[in-house]
C-alpha positions in Angstrom: -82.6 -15.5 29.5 -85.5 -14.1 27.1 -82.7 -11.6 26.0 -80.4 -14.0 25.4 -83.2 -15.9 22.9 -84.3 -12.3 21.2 -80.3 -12.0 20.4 -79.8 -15.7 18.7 -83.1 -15.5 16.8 -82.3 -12.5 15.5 -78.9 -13.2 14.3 -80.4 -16.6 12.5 -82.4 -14.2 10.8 -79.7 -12.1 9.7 -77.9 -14.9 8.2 -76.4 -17.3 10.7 -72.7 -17.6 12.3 -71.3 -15.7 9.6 -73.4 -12.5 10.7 -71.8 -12.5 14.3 -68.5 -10.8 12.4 -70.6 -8.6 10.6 -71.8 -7.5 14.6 -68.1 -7.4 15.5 -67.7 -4.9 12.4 -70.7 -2.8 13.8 -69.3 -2.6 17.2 -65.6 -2.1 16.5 -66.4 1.4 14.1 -68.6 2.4 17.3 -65.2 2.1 19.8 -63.0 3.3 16.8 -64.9 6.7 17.2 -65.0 6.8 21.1 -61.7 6.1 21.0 -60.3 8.3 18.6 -62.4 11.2 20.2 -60.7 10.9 23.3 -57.1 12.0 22.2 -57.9 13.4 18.6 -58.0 17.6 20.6 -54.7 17.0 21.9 -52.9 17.9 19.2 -55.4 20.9 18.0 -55.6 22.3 21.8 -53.2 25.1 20.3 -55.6 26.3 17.8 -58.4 26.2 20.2 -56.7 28.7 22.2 -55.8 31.5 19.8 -59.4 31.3 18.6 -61.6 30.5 21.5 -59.5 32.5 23.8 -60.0 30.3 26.9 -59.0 30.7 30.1 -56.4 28.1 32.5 -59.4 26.4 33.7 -61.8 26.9 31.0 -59.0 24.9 28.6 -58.3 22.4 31.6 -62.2 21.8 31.3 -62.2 21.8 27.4 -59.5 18.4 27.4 -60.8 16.8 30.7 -64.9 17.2 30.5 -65.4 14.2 28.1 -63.0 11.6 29.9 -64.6 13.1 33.2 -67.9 12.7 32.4 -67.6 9.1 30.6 -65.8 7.4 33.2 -68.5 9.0 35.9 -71.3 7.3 33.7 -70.1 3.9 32.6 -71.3 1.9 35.6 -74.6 3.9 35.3 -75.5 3.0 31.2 -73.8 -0.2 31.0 -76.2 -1.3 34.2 -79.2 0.4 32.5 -78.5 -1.6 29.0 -78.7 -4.7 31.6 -82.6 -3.5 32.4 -84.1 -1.8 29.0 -81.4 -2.8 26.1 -77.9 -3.1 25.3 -79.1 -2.2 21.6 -81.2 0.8 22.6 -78.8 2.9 24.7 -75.9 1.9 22.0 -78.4 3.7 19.3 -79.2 6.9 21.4 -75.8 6.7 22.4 -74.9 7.0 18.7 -77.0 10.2 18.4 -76.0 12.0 21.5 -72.5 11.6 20.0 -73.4 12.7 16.7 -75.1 15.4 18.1 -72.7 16.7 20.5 -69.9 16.5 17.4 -71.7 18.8 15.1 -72.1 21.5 18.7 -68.2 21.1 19.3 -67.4 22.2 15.7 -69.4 24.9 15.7 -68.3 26.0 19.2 -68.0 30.2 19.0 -67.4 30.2 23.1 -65.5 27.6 26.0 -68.8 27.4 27.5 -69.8 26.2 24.6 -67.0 23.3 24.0 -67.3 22.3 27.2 -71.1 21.7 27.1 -70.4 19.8 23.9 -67.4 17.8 25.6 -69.3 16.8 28.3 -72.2 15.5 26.2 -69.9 13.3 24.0 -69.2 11.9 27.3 -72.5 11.0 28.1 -72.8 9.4 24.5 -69.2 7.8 24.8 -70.3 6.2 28.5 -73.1 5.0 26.4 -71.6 3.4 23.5 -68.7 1.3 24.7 -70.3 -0.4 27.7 -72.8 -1.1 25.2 -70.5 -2.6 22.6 -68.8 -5.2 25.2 -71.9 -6.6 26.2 -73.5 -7.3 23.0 -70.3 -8.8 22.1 -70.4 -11.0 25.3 -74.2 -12.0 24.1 -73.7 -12.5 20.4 -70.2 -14.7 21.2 -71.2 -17.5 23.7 -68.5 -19.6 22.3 -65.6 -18.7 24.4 -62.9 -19.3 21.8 -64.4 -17.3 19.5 -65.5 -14.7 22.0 -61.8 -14.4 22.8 -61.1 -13.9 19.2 -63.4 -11.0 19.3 -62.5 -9.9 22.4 -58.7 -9.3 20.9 -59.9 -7.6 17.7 -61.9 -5.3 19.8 -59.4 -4.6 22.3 -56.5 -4.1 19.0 -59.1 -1.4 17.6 -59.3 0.4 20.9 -55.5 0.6 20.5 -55.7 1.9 16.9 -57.9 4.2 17.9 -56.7 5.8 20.9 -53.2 5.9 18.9 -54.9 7.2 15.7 -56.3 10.2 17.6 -53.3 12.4 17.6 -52.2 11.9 14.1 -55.5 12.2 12.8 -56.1 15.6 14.6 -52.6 16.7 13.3 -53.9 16.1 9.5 -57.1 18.0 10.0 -55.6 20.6 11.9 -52.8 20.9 9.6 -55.2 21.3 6.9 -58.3 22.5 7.9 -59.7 24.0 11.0 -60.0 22.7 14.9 -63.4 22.0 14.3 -63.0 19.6 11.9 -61.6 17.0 14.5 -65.0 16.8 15.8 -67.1 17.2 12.0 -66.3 13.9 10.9 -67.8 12.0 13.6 -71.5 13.3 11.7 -70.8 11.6 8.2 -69.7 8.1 10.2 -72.7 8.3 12.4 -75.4 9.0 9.8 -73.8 5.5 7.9 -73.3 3.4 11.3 -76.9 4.5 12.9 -79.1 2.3 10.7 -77.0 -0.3 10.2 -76.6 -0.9 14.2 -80.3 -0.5 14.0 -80.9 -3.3 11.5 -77.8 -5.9 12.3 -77.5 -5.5 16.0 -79.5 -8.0 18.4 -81.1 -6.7 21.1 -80.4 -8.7 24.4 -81.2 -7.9 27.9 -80.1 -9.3 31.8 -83.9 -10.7 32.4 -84.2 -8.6 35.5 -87.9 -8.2 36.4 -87.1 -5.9 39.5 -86.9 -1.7 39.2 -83.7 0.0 38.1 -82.0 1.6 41.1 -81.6 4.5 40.3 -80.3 6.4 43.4 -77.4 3.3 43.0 -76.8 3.9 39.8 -76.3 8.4 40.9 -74.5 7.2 43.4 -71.8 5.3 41.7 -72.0 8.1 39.2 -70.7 10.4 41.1 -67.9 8.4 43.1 -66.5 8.0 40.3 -66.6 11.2 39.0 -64.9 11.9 42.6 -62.0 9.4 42.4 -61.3 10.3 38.5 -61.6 14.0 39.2 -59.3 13.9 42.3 -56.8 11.5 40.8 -56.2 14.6 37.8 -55.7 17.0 40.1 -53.2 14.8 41.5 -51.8 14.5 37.4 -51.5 18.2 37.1 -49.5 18.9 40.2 -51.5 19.7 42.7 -51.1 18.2 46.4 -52.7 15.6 48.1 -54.2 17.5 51.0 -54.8 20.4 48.9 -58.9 21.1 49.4 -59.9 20.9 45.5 -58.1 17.1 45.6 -58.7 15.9 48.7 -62.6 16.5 48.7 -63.2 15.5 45.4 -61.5 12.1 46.8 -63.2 11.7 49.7 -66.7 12.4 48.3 -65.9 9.6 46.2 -64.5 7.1 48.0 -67.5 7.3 50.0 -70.2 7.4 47.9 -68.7 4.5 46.8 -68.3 2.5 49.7 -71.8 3.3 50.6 -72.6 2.1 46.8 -71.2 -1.5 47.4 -72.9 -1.4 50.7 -76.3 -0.8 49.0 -75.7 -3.4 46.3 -74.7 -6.1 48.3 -78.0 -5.9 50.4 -80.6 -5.6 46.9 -81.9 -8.8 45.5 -81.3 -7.8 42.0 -77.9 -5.4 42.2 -76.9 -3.1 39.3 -73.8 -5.0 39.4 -73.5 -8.2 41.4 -70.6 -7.3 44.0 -69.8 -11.0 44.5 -68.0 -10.6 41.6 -65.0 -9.3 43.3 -65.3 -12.2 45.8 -63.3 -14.3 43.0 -59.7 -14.0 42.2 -60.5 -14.2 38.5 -62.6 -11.0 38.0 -60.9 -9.1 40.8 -57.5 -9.6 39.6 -58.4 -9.3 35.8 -59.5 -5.9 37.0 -56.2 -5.2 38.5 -54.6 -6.1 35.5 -56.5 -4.0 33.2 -55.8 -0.6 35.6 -51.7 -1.3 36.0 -52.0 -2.0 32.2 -53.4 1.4 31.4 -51.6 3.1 34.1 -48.3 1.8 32.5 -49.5 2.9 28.9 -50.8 6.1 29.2 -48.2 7.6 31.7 -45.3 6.6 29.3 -47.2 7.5 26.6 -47.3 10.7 27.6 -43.5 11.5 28.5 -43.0 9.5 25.3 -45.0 12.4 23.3 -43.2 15.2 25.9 -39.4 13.8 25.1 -40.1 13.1 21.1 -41.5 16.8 20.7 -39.2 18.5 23.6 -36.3 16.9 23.1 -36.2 15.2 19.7 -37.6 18.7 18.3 -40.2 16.5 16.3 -43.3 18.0 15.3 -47.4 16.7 15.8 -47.9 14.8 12.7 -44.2 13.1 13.0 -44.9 12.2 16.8 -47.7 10.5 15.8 -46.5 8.8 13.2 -43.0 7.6 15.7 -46.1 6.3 17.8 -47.4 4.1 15.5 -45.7 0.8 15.5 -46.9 0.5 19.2 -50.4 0.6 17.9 -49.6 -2.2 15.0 -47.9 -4.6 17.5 -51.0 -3.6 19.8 -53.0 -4.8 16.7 -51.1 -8.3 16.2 -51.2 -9.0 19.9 -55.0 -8.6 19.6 -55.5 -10.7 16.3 -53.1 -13.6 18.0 -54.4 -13.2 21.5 -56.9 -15.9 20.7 -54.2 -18.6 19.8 -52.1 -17.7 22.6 -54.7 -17.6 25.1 -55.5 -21.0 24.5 -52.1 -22.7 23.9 -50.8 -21.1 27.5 -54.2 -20.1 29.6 -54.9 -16.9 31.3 -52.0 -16.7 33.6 -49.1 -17.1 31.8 -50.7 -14.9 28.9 -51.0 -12.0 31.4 -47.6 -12.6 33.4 -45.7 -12.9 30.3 -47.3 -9.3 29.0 -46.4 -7.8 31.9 -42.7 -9.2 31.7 -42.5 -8.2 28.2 -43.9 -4.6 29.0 -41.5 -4.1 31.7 -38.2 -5.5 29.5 -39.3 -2.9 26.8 -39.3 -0.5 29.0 -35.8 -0.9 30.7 -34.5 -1.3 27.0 -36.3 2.7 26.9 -34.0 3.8 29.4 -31.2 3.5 27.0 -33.0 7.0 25.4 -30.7 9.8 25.3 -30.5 13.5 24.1 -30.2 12.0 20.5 -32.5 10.5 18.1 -32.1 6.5 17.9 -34.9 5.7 15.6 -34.2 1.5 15.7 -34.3 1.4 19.9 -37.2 3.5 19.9 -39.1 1.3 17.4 -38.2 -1.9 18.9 -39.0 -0.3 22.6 -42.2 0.8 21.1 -43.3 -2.7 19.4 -42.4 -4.4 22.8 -44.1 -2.1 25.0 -47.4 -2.5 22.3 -47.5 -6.3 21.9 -46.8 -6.9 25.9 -49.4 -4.2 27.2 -52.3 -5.4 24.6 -51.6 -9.1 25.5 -51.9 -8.2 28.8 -55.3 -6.5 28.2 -56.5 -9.6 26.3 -56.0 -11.4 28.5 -57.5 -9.8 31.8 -60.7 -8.2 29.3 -61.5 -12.0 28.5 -60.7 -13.6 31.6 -63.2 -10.7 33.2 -65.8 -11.0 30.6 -65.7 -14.7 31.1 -66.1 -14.5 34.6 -68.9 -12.6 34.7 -72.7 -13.5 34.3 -74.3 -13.0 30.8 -77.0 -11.1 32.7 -74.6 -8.7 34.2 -72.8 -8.2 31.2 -73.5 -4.6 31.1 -72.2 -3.8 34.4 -69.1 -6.1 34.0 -68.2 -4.3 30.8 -68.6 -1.0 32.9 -66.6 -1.8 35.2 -63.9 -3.1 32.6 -64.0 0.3 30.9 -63.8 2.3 34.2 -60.8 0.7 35.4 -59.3 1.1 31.9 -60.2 4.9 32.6 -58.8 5.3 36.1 -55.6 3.5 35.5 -55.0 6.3 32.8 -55.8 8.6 35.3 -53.5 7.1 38.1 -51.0 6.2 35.2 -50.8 10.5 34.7 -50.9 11.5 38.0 -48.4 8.6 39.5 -45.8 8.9 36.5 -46.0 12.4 36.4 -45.4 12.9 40.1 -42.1 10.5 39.6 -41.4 12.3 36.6 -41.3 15.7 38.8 -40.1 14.4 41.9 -36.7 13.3 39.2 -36.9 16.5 37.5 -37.1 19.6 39.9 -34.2 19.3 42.1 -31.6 20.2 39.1 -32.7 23.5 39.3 -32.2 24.2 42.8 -29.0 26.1 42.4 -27.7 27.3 38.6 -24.8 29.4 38.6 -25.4 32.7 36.9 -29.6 31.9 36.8 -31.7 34.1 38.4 -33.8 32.2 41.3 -37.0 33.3 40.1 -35.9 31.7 36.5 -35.0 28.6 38.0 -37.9 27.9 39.8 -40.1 28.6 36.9 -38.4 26.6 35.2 -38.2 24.1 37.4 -42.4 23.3 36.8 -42.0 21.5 33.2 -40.0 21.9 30.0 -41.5 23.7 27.9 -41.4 26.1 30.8 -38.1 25.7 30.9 -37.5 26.6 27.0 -39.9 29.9 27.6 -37.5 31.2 30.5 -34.3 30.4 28.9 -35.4 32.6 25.4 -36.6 35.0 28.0 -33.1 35.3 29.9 -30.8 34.4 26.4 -27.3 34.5 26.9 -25.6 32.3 28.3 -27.7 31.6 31.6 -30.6 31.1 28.7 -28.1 28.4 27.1 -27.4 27.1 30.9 -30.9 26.6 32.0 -32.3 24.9 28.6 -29.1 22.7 28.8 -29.9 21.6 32.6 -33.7 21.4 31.5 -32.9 18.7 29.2 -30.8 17.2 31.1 -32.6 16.8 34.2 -35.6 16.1 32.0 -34.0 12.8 30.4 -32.8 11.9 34.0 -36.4 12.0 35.2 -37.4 9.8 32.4 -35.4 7.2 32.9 -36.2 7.4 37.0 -39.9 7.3 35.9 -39.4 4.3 33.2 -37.6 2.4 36.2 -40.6 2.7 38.2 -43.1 1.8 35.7 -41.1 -1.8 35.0 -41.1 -2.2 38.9 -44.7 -1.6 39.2 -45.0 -4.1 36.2 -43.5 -6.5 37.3 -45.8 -6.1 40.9 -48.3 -7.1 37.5 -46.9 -10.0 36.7 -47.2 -11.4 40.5 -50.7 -10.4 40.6 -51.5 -12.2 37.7 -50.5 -15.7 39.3 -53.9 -15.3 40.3 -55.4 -15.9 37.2 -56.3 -19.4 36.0 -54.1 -21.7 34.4 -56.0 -22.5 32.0 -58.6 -21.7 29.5 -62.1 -22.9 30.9 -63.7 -23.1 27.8 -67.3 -25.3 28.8 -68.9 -22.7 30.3 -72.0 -22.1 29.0 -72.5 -25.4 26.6 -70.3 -28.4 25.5 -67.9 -26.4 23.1 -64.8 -28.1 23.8 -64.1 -31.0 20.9 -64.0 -34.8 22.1 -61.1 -36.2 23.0 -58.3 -36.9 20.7 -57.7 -40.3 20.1 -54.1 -40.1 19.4 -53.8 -38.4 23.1 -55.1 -40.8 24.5 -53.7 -43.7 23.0 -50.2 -41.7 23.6 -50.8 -42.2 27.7 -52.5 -45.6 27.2 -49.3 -47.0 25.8 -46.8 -44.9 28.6 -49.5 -46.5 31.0 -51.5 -43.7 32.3 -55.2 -43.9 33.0 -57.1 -42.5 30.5 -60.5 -42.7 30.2 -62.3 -42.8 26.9 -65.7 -41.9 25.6 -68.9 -43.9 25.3 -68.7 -46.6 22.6 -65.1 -46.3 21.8 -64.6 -49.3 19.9 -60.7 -49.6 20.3 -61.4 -49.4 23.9 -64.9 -51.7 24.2 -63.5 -54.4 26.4 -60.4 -53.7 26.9 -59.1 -54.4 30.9 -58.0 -51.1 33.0 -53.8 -50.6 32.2 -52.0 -52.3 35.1 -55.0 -54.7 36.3 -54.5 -57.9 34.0 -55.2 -60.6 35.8 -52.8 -63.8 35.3 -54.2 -67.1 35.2 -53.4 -68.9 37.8 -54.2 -72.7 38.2 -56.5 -73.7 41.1 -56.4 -77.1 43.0 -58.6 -80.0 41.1 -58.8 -77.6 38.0 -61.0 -74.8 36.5 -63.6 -75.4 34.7 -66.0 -72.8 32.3 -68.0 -71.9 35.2 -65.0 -70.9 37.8 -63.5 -69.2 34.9 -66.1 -67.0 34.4 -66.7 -65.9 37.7 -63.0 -65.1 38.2 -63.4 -62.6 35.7 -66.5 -61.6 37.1 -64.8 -60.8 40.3 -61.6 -58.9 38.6 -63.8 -56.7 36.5 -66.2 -55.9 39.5 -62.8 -55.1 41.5 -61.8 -53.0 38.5 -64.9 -50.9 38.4 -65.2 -50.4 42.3 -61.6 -48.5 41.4 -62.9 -46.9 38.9 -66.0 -46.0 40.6 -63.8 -44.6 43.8 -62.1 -42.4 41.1 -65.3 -41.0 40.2 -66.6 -40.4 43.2 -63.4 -37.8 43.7 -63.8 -36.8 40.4 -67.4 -36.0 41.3 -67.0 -33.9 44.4 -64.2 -31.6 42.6 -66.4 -30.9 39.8 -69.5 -30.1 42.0 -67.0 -27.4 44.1 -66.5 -25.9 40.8 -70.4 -26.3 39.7 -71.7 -24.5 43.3 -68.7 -21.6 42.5 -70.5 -21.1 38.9 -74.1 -21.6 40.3 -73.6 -18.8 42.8 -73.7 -16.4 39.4 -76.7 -18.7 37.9 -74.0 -20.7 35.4 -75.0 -24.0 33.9 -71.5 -26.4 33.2 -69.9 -29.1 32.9 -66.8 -27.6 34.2 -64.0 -29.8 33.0 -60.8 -27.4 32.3 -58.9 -27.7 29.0 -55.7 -26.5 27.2 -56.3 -26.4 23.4 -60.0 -27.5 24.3 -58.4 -31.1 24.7 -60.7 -32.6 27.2 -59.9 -36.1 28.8 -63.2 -37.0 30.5 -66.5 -36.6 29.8 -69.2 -36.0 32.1 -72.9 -36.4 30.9 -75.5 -34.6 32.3 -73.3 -34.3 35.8 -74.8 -31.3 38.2 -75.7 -31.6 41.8 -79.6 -32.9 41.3 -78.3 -35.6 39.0 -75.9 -38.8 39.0 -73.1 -38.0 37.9 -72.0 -40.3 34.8 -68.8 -41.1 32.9 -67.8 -44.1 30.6 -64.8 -46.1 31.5 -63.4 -48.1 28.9 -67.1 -49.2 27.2 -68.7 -49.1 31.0 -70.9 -46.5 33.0 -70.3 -45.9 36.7 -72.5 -43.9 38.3 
């Protein structure tokens, strides 16, 4: 692992452990920019239009070319970064993005914006893979790569959330442009410092970069995302402009994990999929975001719609999901190892889907406590759940196919916002529509207008006025408030499907991994079970245990005929202890064929471990030197049985 080396050499140089935070730093103002980028036009999407005069599918392609383009190219820069340097596409993704900011504020056309759209895209796609996997390298200590992992995930939370009310301020106050200009001041500071702090670490592949595997899973992607929109926006399933996009896709894609299975040295080891751990983390990470994003967006529809609140208000009614989003990620550490992977991830979903039934209680009137307390709920369970699956994934994976791993993490994250658009907002029109099928005193032609959304509702009923205006904006909200809390029982149903998957995940937190992290035992522990009677076994040299018989095989001393002398006395308790170890050594031998099923499941992905599972990092036994080319070794009470 020569990139491995370059990264730890470099960050002694730098200052030693301390310096790894300063990395984390680095990389979280990367994401925070990515992430506010992608939702910071929402809000100024109004102002674009009365001065760039766009067109229906020029202003589709305005909002959808830079989450298009960056979910298309993840797989294919987080794989490269595996082959030439996470460090070096991070920087050039840093000044595609600047660059592409400073064209998208001074946009005079929508040819124009959506040129500079897409190319933040290809710097976004760049960036976060990029920021994952040096965080993988620089944090080979799981529990502190699990503290990272949750202060990275909290930031993409901030960010994401920040976006709107950000681009309300500047639009509020400035021009549209100016949601895009302060990227350039940000990127001038954070370019040279990424240059100067940032390691440099590669996946020590020596064969050539497929690149017609890398196109290929480019463009599936593209395929699936840009179908599953459609799908978001209303249009049909068999409809030609859905239903090739997803076919092209699906294919290209098949055909993709058929080419990487057969390559010695895949983009993205496939195999990966092969284990409940990764594939299900993945799972978890798409119904996650598919849970978030759809109700996010109804949430934004029903606060402006039918609250009557404006931008820079929404945003800020959004905001305490994104600071219980940010305590779930600073605690995610601490709760990941008191309670392991499974219940961590479960227990989000549970949480996520009893915040949203407490939504449902949402009503044509304002109730600014339930929707704060739905809102914290819905934040802390959703980002717990991310923490965990993001770690558990991460962990999973190799440290030479970190790149791809984070790829794929941030491609799921982008197609269950997809789905979560397309699937909720199908639900949330399926609900809505059939109210309008026969108004008293509305034209037909108004109701079925009207019928497509709610602001279209509001435009007919001013249009009509009167009272069939008063009737159809009072059935529109209505039937709008109805579909909302149809969709919201959905979403808990499909969270709680979450929860079921995630009994897939480990128990517990396998933090020995990569090198002996995990503390000794703790005496206390184990003199707790000694005295209950349990087996315990101790470590080498323990000198309250040097000696000391195996509990429950004391021998009583028990006369023989004509006496015992020194001699017979001695070989009696030869013959106990030999009797005791010949236990003990049965035990081991059990012990050692578990542990090597776990060490040939790591070795298939070129792991080196001891493999012995822990809760708090509390081991019980330990194993010294144990692999399959060696003998395996553990101290029983002062003795070695191999």
């Amino acid at each position: 692992m020569s990139g491995t080396t370059t990264a730890v050499a470099r960050l002694r140089a730098i200052g030693g452990g301390g310096s790894r935070w300063v990395v984390l730093l680095v990389l979280c103002v990367s994401l925070l920019l990515v992430a506010v980028d992608a939702t910071v036009l929402h809000v100024a999407v109004p102002a674009v239009t009365e001065d760039l005069r766009p067109s229906g599918v020029e202003l589709l392609w305005i909002v959808d070319a830079y989450p298009l383009v960056c979910a298309a190219l993840l797989i294919l820069f987080g794989t490269l970064g595996d082959r030439i340097g996470r460090r070096l596409v991070l920087l050039i993704g840093y000044g595609i993005f600047g660059l592409a900011s400073a064209l998208a504020a001074m946009a005079e056309t929508p040819e124009i914006l959506i040129a500079a759209r897409a190319l933040l895209g290809v710097g976004g796609a760049m960036i976060m893979p990029a920021t994952l996997s040096i965080l993988r390298t620089v944090f080979p200590d799981r529990r502190e790569r699990a503290t990272a992992i949750g202060i990275w995930t909290a930031v993409a939370a901030v960010g994401a959330a920040t976006g709107p009310v950000l681009g309300g301020f500047l639009v509020e106050n400035f021009w549209w442009g100016s949601v895009f200009l302060i990227n350039i001041p940000l990127m001038l500071v954070i370019l040279p410092l990424a240059r100067w702090l940032l390691p440099e670490s590669r996946g020590g592949f020596d064969g050539p970069w497929d690149v017609l595997g890398a196109l290929m899973a480019a463009v599936g992607v593209l395929g699936v995302v840009l179908g599953v929109k459609r799908l978001g926006v209303g249009q049909g399933p068999f409809d030609i402009a859905t239903a090739a996009p997803l076919l092209v896709g699906a294919v290209l894609l098949a055909l993709f994990v058929r080419r990487q299975r057969r390559r010695t040295q895949p983009l993205i080891d496939v195999r990966m999929f092969a284990t409940a751990t990764f594939s299900t983390s993945v799972g978890c990470i798409v119904l996650a975001m598919l849970a978030l994003v759809g109700l996010e967006l109804i949430a934004v529809q029903y606060l402006q719609l039918i609250l009557g609140l404006g931008p820079m208000e929404t945003g800020l009614r959004l905001l305490p999901l994104t600071f219980a989003a940010m305590a779930a990620g600073a605690t995610g550490s601490y709760t990941l190892r008191r309670v392991g992977p499974r219940q961590m991830a479960g227990w989000g979903f549970v949480l996520t889907a009893l915040a949203v039934l407490l939504l449902m209680m949402m009503g044509q009137q304002d109730r600014p406590l339930l929707l704060t307390s739905g809102f914290i709920l819905l934040g802390f369970g959703l980002q717990t759940t991310l923490f965990a699956a993001y770690e558990s994934m991460l962990s999973e994976a190799p440290p030479e196919h970190a790149g791809g791993a984070a790829a794929i993490g941030e491609t799921s994250y982008q197609l269950g916002a997809g789905m979560g658009i397309a699937l909720l907002g199908s639900v949330m029109n399926a609900a809505y529509a059939p109210a309008f099928e026969s108004l008293n005193g509305v034209p037909k032609p108004a109701s079925e207008a009207a019928s497509h959304s709610l602001g279209g509702a509001y435009r007919m009923a001013d249009q009509l006025g009167g009272t069939a205006g008063e009737v159809l904006r009072t059935t529109a909200r209505e039937s709008f408030v109805h579909g909302l809390h149809v969709t919201l029982l959905v979403s808990a149903g499909l969270l709680l499907l979450g929860a079921l998957a995630a009994l897939k995940l480990p128990r517990l937190m396998d933090c020995t991994q990569a090198q002996p992290h995990c503390p000794p035992p703790r005496r206390s522990d184990a003199l707790d079970r000694r005295s209950a009677g349990a087996q315990v076994p101790t470590r080498r040299n323990a000198p309250d245990d040097v000696g000391a018989p195996w509990p429950g095989t004391e021998q009583a001393q028990v006369p023989r005929p004509g006496g015992d002398s020194e001699a017979d006395a001695a070989a009696a308790g030869k013959g106990a202890r030999d009797a005791r170890d010949a236990k003990g050594a049965q035990r081991i031998r059990a012990d050692k064929g578990a542990a090597h099923v776990k060490h040939a499941e790591h070795a298939q992905y070129g792991e080196q471990a001891d493999h012995t599972e822990c809760t708090g990092c509390a081991d019980e036994t330990e194993v010294n030197g144990a692999s399959e080319h060696e003998p395996f070794e553990v101290t029983w009470s002062g003795r070695t049985t191999r």
